[in-house]
C-alpha positions in Angstrom: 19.1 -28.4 -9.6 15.7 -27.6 -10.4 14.6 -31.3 -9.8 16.3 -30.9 -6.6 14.2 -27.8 -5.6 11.1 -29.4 -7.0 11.3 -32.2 -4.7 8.2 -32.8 -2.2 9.2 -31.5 1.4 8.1 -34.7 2.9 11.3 -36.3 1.3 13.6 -34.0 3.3 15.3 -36.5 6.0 13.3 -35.6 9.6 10.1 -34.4 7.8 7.6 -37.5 6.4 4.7 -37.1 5.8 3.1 -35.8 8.9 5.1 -32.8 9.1 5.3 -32.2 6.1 1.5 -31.5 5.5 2.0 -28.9 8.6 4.7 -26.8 6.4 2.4 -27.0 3.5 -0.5 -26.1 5.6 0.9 -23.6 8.0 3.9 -22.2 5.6 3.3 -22.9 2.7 5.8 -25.1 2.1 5.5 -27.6 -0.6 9.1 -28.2 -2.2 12.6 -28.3 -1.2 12.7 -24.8 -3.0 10.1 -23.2 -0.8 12.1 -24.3 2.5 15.1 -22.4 0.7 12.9 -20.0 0.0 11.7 -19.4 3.9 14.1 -16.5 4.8 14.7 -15.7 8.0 13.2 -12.2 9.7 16.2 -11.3 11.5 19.2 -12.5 12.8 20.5 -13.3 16.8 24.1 -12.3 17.4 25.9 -15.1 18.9 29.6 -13.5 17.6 30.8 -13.0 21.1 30.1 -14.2 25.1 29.1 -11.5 27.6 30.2 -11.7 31.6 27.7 -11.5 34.0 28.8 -7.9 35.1 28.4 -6.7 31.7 25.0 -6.9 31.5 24.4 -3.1 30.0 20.9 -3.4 30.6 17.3 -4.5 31.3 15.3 -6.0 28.4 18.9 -6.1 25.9 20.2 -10.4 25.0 23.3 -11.3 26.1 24.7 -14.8 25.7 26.9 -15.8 28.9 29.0 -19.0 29.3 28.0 -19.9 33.2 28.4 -23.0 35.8 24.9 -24.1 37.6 25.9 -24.0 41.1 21.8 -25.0 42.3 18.7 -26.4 41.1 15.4 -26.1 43.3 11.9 -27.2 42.2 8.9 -25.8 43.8 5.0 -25.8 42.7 2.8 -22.6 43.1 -0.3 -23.4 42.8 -0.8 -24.9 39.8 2.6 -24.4 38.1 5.6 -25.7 38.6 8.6 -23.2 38.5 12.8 -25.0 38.2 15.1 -22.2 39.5 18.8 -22.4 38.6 21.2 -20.5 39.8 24.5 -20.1 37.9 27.6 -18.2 37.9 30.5 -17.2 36.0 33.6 -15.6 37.6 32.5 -11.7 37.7 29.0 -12.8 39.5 25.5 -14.9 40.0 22.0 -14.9 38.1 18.8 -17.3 38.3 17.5 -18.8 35.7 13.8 -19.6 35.7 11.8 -21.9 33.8 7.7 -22.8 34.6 5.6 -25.6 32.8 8.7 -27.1 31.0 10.3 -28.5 33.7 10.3 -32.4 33.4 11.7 -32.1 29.6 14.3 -29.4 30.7 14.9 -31.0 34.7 17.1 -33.7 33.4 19.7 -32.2 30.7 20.4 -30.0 34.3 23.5 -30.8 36.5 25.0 -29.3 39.2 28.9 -28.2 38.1 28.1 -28.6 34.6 29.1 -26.1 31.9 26.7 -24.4 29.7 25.9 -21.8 27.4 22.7 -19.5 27.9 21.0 -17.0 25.6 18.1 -14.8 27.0 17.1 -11.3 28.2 17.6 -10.3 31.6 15.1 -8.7 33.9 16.1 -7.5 37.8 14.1 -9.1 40.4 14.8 -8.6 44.0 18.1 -7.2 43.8 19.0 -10.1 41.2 19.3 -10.2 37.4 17.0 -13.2 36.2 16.8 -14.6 32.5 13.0 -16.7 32.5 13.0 -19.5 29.8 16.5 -18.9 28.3 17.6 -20.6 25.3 20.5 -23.6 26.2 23.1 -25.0 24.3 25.5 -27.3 25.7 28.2 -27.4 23.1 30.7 -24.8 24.8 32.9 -25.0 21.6 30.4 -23.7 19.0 31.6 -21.4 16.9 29.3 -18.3 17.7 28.3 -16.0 14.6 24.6 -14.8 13.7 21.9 -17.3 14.4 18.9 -17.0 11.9 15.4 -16.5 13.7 12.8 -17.8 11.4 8.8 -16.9 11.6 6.8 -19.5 13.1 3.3 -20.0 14.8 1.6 -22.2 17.0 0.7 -25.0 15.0 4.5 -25.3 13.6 5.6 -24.9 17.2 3.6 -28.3 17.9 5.1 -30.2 15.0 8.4 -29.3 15.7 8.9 -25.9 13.7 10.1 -23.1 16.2 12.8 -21.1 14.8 15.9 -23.8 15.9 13.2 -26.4 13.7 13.5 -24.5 10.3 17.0 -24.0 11.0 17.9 -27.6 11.4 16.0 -28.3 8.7 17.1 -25.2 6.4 21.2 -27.4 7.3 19.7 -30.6 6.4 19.2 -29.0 2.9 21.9 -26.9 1.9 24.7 -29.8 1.6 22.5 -31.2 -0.8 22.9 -27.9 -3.1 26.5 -27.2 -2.8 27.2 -26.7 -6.1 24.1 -26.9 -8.1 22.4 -23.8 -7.6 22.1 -21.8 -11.0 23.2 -18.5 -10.8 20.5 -16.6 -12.7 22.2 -13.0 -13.4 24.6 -12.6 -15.8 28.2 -11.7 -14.5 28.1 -8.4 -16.0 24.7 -7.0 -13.7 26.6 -9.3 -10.9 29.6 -6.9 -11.6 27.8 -3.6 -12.4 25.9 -4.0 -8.4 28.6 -5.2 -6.5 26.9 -8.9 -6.2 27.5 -11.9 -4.3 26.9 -15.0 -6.2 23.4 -16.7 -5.8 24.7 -19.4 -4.4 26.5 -17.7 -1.4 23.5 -15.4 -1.2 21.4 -18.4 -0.4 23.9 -20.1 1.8 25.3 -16.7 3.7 21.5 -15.6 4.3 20.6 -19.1 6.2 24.0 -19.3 8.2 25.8 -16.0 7.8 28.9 -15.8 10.1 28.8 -12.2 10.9 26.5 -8.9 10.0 28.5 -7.9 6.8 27.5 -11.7 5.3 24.0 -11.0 6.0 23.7 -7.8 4.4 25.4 -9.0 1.5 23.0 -12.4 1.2 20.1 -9.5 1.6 21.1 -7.0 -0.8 22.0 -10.3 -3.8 18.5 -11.8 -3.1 16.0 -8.5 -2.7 18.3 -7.0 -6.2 17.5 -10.2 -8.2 13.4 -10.1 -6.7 13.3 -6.7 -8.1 15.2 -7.0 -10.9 13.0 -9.5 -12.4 9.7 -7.2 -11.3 11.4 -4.5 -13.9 12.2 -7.2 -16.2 8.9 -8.1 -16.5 6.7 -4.8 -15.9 9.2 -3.6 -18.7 8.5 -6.6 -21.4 5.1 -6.3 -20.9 5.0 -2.6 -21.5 7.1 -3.4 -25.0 5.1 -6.5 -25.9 2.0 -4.4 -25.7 2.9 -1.4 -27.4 4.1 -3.6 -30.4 1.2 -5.8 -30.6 -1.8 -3.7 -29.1 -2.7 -1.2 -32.0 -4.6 2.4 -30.8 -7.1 4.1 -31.7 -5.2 7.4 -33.9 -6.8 10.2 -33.1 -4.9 13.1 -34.6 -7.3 15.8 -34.5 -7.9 17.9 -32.1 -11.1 18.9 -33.0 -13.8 21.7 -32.7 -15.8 21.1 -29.8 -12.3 21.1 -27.5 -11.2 24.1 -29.9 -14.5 26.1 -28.9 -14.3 24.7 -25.4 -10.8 25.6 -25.3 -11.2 29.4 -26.7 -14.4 30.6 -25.3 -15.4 28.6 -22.3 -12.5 27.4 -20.3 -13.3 28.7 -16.7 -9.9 29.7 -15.6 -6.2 29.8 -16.9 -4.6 26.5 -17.0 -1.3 25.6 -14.8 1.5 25.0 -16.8 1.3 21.2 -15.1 -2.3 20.8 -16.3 -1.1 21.8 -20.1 2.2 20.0 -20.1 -0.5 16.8 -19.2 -2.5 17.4 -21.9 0.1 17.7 -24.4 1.7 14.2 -23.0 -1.6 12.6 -23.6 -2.3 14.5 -26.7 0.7 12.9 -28.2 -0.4 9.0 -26.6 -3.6 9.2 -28.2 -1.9 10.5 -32.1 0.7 7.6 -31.8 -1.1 4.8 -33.3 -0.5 2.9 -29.8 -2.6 1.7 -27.2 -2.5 4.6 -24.5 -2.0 3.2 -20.6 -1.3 5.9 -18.8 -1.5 7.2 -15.2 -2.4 10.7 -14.0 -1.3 11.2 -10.7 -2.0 14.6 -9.0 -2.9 16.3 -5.5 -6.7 16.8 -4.1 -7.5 20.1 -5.8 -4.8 20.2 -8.4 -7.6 20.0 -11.4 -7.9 16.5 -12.6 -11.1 16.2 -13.8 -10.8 19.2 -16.1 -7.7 17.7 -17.9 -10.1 14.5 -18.0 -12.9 16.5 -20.2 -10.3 17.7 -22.6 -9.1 14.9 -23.4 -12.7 13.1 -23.5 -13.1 16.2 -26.1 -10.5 15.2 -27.9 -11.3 12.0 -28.2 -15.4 13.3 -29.5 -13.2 15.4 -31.8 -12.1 12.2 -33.9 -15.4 10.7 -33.6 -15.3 8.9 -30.4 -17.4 8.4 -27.8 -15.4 8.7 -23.9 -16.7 7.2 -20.5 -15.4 8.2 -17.0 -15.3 5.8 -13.9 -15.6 6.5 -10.9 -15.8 4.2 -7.8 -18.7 5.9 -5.6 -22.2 7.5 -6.7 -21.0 10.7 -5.2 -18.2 11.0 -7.4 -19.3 10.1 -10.0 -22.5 12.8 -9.5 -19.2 15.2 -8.6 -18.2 14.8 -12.1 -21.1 14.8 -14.0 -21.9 18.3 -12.2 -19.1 19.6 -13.1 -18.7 18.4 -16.8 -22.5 19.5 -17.1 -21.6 23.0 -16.0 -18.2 23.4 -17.8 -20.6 22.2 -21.3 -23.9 23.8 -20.8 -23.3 26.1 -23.8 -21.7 23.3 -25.9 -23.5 20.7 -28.4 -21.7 18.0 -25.8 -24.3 15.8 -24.5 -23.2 14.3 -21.0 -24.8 11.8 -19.7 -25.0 9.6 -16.0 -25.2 5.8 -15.2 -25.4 4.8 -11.6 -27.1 2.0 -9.5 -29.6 4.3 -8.7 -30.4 5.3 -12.2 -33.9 3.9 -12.1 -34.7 1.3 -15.6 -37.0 3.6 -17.0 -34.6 6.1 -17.5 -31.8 3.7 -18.6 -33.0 3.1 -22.1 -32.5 6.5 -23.5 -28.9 6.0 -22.0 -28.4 2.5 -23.7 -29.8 3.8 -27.1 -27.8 7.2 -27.0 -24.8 5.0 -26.5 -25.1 2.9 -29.4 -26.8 5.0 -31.7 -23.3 7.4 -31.0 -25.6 10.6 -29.7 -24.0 10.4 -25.9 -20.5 12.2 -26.2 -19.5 11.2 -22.8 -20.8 8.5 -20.1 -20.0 9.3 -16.1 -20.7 6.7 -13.7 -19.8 4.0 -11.5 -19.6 0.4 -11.8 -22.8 0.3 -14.0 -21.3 1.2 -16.8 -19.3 -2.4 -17.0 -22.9 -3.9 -16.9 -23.1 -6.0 -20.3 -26.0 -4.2 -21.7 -23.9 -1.1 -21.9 -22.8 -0.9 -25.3 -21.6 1.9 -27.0 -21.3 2.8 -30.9 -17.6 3.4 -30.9 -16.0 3.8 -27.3 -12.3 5.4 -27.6 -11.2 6.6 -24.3 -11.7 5.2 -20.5 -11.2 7.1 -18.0 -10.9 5.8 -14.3 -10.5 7.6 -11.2 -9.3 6.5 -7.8 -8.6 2.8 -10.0 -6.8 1.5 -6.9 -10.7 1.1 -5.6 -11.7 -1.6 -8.5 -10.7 -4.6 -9.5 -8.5 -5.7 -12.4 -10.9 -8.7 -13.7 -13.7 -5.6 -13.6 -11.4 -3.2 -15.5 -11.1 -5.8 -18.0 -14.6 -5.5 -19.2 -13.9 -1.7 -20.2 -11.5 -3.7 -23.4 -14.5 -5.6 -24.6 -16.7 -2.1 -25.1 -14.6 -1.5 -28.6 -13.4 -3.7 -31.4 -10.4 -2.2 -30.4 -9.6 -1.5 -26.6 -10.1 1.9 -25.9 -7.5 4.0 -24.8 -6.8 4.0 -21.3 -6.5 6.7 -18.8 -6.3 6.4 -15.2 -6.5 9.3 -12.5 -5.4 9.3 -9.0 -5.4 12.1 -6.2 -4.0 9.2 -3.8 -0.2 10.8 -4.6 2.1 7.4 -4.9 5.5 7.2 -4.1 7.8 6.6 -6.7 9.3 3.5 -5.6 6.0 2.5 -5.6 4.9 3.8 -9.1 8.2 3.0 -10.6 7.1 -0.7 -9.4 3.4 -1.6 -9.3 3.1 1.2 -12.3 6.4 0.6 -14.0 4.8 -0.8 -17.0 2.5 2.5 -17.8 3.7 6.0 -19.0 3.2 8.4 -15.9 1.8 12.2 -16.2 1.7 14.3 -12.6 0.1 17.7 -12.1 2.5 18.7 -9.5 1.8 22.4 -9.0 -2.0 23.9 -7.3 -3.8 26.4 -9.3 -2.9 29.7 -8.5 -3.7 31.5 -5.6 -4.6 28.6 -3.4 -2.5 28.7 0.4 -1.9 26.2 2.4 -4.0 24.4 4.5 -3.1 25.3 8.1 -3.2 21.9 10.2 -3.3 21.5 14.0 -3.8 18.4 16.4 -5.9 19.3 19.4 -7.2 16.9 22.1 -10.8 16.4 23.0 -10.1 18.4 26.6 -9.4 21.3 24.2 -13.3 21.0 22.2 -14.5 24.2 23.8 -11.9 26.4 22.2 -12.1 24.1 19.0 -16.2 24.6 18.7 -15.8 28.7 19.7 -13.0 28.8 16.6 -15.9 27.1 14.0 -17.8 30.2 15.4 -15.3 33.1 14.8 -15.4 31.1 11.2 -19.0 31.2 10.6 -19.2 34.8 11.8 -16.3 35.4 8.4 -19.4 34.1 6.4 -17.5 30.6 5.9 -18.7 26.8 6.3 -17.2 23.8 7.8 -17.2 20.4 7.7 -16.9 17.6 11.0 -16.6 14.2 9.7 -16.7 11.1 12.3 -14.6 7.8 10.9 -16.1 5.0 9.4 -15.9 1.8 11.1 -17.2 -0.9 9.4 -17.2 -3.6 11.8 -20.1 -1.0 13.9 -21.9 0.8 11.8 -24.6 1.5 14.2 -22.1 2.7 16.8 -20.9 5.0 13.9 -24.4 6.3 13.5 -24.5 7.2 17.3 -21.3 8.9 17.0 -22.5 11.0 14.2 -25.9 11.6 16.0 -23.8 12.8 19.4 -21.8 14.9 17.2 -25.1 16.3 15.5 -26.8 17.3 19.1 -23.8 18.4 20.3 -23.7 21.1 17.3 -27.3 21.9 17.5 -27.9 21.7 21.4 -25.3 21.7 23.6 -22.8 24.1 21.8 -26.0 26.4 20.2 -25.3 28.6 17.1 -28.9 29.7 16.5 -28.1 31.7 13.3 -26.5 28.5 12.1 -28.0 25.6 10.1 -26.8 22.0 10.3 -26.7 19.8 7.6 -26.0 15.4 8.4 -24.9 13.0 5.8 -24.2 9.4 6.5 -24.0 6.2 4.2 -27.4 5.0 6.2 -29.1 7.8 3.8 -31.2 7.1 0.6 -28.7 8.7 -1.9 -31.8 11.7 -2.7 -31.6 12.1 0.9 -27.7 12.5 0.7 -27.7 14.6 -2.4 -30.6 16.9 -1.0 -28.0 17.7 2.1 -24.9 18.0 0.0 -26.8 20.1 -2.4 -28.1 22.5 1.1 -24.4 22.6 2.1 -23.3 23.6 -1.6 -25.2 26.3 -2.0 -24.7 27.8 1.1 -28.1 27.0 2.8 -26.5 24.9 6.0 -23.3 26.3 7.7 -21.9 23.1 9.2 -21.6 19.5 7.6 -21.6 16.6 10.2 -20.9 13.6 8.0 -19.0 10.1 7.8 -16.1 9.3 5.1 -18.5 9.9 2.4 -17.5 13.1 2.0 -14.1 12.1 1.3 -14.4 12.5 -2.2 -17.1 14.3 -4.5 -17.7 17.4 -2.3 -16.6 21.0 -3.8 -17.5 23.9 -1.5 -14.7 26.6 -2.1 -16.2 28.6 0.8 -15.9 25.5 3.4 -12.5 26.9 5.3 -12.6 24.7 8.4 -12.4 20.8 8.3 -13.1 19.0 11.9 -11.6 15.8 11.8 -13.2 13.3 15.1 -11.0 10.3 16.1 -8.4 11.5 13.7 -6.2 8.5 14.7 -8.6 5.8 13.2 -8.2 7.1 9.9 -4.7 6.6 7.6 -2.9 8.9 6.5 -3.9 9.3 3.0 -7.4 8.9 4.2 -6.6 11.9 6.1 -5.0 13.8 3.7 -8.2 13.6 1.4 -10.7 14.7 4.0 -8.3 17.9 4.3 -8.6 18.7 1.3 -12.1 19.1 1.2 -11.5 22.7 2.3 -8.7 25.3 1.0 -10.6 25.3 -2.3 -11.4 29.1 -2.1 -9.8 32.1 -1.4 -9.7 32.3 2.2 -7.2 30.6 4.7 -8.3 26.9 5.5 -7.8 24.9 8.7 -7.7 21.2 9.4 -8.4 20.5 13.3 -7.1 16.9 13.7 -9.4 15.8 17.2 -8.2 12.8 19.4 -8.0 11.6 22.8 -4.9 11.5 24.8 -3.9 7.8 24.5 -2.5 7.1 20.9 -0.3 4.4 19.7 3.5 5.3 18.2 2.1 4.9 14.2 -1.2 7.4 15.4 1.5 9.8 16.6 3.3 10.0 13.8 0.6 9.8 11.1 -0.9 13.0 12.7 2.7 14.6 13.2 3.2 13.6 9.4 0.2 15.6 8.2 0.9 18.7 11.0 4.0 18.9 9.4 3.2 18.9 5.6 0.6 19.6 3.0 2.6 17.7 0.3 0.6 14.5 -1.1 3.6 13.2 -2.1 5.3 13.9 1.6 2.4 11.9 2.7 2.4 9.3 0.6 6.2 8.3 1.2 5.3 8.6 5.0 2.4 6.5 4.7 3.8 3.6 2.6 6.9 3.4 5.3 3.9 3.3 7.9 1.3 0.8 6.2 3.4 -1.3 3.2 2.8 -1.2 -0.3 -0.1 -4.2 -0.2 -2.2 -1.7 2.0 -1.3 1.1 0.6 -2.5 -0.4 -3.0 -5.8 -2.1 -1.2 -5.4 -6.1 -1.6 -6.9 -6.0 -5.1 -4.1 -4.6 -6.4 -1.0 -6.0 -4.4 -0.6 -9.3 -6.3 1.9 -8.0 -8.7 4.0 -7.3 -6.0 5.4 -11.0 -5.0 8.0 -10.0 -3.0 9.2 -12.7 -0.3 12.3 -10.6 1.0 12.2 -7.1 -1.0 10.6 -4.0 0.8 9.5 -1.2 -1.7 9.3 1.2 1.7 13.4 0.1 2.8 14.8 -0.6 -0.3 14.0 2.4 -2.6 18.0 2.7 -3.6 17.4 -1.0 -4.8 14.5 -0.4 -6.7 15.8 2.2 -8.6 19.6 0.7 -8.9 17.5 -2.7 -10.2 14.7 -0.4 -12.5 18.0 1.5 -14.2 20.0 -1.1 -15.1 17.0 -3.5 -16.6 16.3 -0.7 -18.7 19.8 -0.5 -19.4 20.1 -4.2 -20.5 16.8 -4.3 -22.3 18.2 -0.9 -24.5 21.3 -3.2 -25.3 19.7 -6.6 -26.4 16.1 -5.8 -26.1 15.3 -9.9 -27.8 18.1 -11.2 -24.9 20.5 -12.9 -27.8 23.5 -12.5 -26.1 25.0 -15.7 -25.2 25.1 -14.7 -21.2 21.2 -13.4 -21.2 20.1 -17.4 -21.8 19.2 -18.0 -18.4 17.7 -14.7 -17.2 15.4 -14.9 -20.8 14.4 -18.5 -19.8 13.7 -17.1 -16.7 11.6 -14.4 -17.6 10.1 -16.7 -19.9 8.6 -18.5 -17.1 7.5 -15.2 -15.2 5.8 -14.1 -18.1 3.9 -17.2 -19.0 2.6 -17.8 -15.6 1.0 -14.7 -15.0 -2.0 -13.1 -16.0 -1.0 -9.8 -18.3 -3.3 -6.9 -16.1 -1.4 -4.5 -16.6 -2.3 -3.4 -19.8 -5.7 -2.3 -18.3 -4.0 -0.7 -15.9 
């Protein structure tokens, strides 16, 4: 079987070598298993013939067996249009065809019988089908007909849809029989499983609807199925043979800290966090886990106990972050939660100028730097530290695995690893693309924090938008307007901003009202200089790009103008919101766009009206975008998924998670007898990839 499948795709009878280099080219297709492989998107339904008075409707495929009763040929201009007409015996249509006519012209008679498939339109009183598909074998069975994705290039050589399916029949005879069914009967049993083989056979040529669901559900489980297989090995392998860093104290810096400087109360979420890592980094095993919680919901302070933990045993701790800003955010706010604490904090950007890097490089490895913020400077090989136990990285999804990597070789023994996200994933998706790390959310707000309330207005209703910032500003708050970021025009972003800047200062005037602008055209001083104005209350209004997405905390800010709302996703979105609602006071998000929106814009800004839930959002967004976007394409590898949709198929994802776990708690070394082929198989996954994950 598997030499079968390994075969070249040029060998396949009505392929050579011509054709062949198209499929691999075009397709992808280099073996007889990748044409087996090539599933079809959806399916025709040929089950049944339609008369010509039951057309329901415009625009809907119907599939009539009709007698051509004329043919007429006539050029405009430069086309050449063959008009049919045909009948059956409840009425008339035309057939139309332009451009094709000398290859379709002669398989045409007068009085002959044949079968036509196509979507009517209604043209002069007359339903007309243009460029219908023919067949001319009246006693054909019917059933589904497979529609396969093709392209221009694999048009030309042959390859429409009817092309892969003839050559999809050319191959399957070959397999009866030998295709090896690679989950045991048992899980076949336990899912209510079709065999592989009739998966693979039913979902090329299934007969009716029922079949093709069935060939669906067999091949999406077993994709899946082996995801959790392996995310779940992996995650086993590494806890056995990765040794941690113990660190059982807790020490007295994060006792002080703890006692006598803690700004506020912690939520219950935030201390049942701390307790789950607390217990990671005592085990003796490598920690990998991921913090998942909402803008707002205090992150970064769980982050600095745990880095104090971690000085408490006599490490040192470094936090990631993927922008300047943030990583200025943090280092503001882990210098003013310590500033009465023997803590020293210090920060490593691209801006850091050399002179003042060398104090930072000897206070690393001479052990006197506690903790290190920064961006990706701090993977720079001339950053060494004395004894680095703890990573932490936030908004991960923004960096690259291969650069993670380099965190491991800071320490004799890889750090412990934490990673931080207020980009809420949905679980399908974290049960997947995470399923190999342990998983901590803060899911509840600090207290006394309301809801952010979120409106979509249209730019005919600006006036009564701009005179709402004002009753604001007259309550003493602040508010942002933020203008998207497109990179393919920056300079037409800049005028944007700069229209949106004059319109605040000039044509709309508040004249007891400053303005500050920040854009990613500034010299970071620049930008911190505004920021800092804004901060402290100095400016009234921010006009800014996405760059204050993240790294901006102004509790007083209540009102967040969002331009061109529908060029920004939805978890893009929901960050920007929750720039404000930090404070006391009641927060608004003003969503601005111009009347014509596409049906995704609609709902992405009916999604985030409706909801202030990250995790509402995220679930919303991942049906919207897919979970490669959603991830960023750094990060979507892992998912190889040729038929499986994380955003359709959660009930499979989690029928396929439970019962790997189920098998692996039973015969976790895969002895039994029946597990031979699914642990050869897994053999092969796991030797042919990479192991990532265990840098999260």
């Amino acid at each position: 079987m598997n030499d079968i499948l390994a075969t070249p795709i040029e060998y396949l009878k009505g392929i050579g070598p011509q054709r062949g280099e198209v499929l691999r080219k075009e397709a992808r297709i280099f073996t007889f298993g990748d044409l087996l492989h090539y599933f079809p998107f959806r399916y025709i339904d040929k089950t049944r013939f339609q008369k010509i008075e039951e057309i329901p409707s415009l625009n809907t495929a119907v599939q009539l067996k009709v007698k051509i009763v004329s043919l007429r040929e006539q050029k405009i201009k430069r086309t050449t249009r063959l008009e049919a007409k045909v009948k059956d015996d409840t009425g008339m249509l035309t057939l139309n065809w332009f451009n094709a006519v000398r290859w379709i012209k002669p398989k045409l008679e007068i009085g002959r019988e044949i079968i036509i498939y196509g979507k009517p339109n209604y043209f002069k009183g007359n339903f007309v089908i243009t460029h219908p598909e023919i067949d001319f074998d009246l006693n054909q069975k019917g059933g589904l007909e497979a529609v396969y994705p093709s392209g221009e290039k694999l048009q030309r050589a042959g390859f429409n849809s009817r092309g892969f399916k003839k050559a999809v029949n050319q191959l399957l005879p070959s397999l009866k029989g030998k295709i090896v069914e690679s989950l045991p009967s048992s899980i076949i049993g336990e899912a209510g499983l079709i065999s592989k083989e009739e998966a693979f056979f039913k979902i090329h040529n299934p007969q009716n609807l029922d079949q093709a669901k069935k060939a669906n559900a067999r091949i999406k489980f077993e994709e899946l199925f082996y995801l959790q297989m392996e995310l779940l090995t992996r995650k086993k392998i590494a806890e056995q043979k990765i040794s941690g860093l113990k660190m059982t104290q807790v020490g007295d810096v994060f006792m002080e800290f703890y006692k006598n400087h803690l700004p506020f109360e912690l939520t219950g979420a935030q201390k049942r966090v701390v307790k789950e890592i607390r217990a990671d980094l005592a085990s003796g095993i490598h920690m990998n886990r991921l913090l998942q919680g909402d803008v707002g919901s205090g992150k970064t302070l769980v982050a600095l106990l745990v880095a104090l933990i971690a000085n408490g045993n006599g490490f040192q701790a470094c936090i990631m972050a993927p922008t300047e800003i943030l990583a200025q955010q943090h280092y503001n706010s882990l210098s003013e939660f310590l500033k009465d604490l023997d803590v020293r904090v210090e920060l490593l950007t691209g801006s850091v100028k050399q002179k003042d890097r060398k104090p930072i490089h000897e206070g690393l490895e001479d052990g006197s730097i506690n903790i290190l913020v920064g961006t990706h400077a701090l993977l720079e090989s001339k950053v060494k530290y004395k004894n680095l136990g703890l990573a932490i990285i936030d908004e991960q999804h923004r960096f690259g695995v291969a650069q993670r990597s380099k965190l491991w070789k800071k320490n004799a023994l890889p750090p412990h690893i934490l990673v931080m996200t207020a980009t809420p994933i949905p679980r399908t998706l974290a049960m997947t693309f995470y399923g190999d790390l342990d998983v901590s959310v803060i899911d509840e707000m600090p207290p006394g924090r309301k809801d952010i309330v979120t409106s979509h207005r249209f730019d005919s209703s600006r006036l009564r938008v701009l005179e709402f910032i004002k009753e604001q500003l007259d309550l003493g708050r602040q508010a942002y307007v933020v203008y998207p970021l497109i990179e393919e025009s920056e300079k037409l972003d800049y005028k944007n901003l700069m229209d949106g800047y004059e319109a605040m200062t000039r044509k709309f005037p508040l004249p007891n009202y400053r303005v500050s602008i920040v854009h990613g055209r500034m010299k970071p001083e620049d930008k911190d200089f505004e920021m800092q104005q804004f901060a402290k209350g100095n400016t009234h209004i921010m006009v800014a790009t996405t760059v204050i997405e993240v790294g901006v905390n102004v509790p007083n800010a209540s009102v967040m103008i969002i331009e061109s709302a529908e060029k920004f996703g939805l978890s893009q979105l929901h960050q920007l919101r929750g720039r404000v609602g930090r404070g006391a006071n009641q927060s608004y998000c003003i969503l601005m766009t111009g009347e014509k929106l596409s049906a995704d814009a609609k709902t992405r800004l009916q999604t985030m009206v409706a909801t202030n839930d990250g995790f509402k959002i995220s679930e919303a967004d991942l049906k919207l975008r897919g979970p490669g976007n959603l991830l960023g394409t750094q990060q979507s590898g892992i998912l190889d998924l040729k038929l499986a949709d994380l955003s359709k198929d959660s009930q499979l994802v989690s029928l396929s998670r439970d019962i790997a776990q189920n098998l692996l708690e039973k015969d976790p070394k895969l002895e039994a007898k029946e597990h031979q082929e699914l642990k050869r198989k897994l053999k092969n996954i796991l030797s042919s990839k990479p192991n990532w994950s265990r840098i999260s």
